[in-house]
N, C-alpha and C positions, 0 to 999 in steps of 0.2 A: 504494500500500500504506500504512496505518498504519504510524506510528510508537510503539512502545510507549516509556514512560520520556522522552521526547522526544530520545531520541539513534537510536533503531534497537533491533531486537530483542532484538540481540546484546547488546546493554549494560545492558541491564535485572537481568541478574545480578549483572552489578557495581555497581550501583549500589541495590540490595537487600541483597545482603554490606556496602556502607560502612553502610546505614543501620541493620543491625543489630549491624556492629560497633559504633557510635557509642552503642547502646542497649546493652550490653552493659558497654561502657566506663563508662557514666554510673552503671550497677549497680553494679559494681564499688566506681566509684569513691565512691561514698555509702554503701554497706555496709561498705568497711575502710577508710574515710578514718581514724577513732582507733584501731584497732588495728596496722597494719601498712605502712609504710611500701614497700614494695615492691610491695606490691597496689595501693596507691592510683598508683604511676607504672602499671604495667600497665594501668590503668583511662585513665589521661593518654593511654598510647601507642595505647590500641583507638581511643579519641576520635579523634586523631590521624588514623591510620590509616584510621580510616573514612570520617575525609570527607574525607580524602584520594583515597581509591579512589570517596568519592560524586559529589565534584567533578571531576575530571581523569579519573572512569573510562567516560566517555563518550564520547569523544573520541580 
């Protein structure tokens, strides 16, 4: 069988979710870097987060 994502089928979700969290976070994080302080961590923790669940969510 194919492996999709190179981990298996299963994991291609999650590793779809980190890459869009990580792209999300990166929005974030360049849209209210001088306005707000609190958005711009939220954007740190998607980053975070995302390739978190991109790297380790395969496995």
């Amino acid at each position: 069988m194919a492996r999709n994502c190179g981990y298996g089928p299963k994991n291609c979700g999650t590793r779809t979710t980190g890459i869009l969290m990580m792209v999300v976070g990166v929005l974030i994080f360049l849209i209210f870097v001088p306005r707000w302080v609190w958005t711009s961590a939220l954007g740190v923790c998607l980053i975070s987060v995302g390739w978190l669940m991109w790297r380790f969510g395969g496995r």
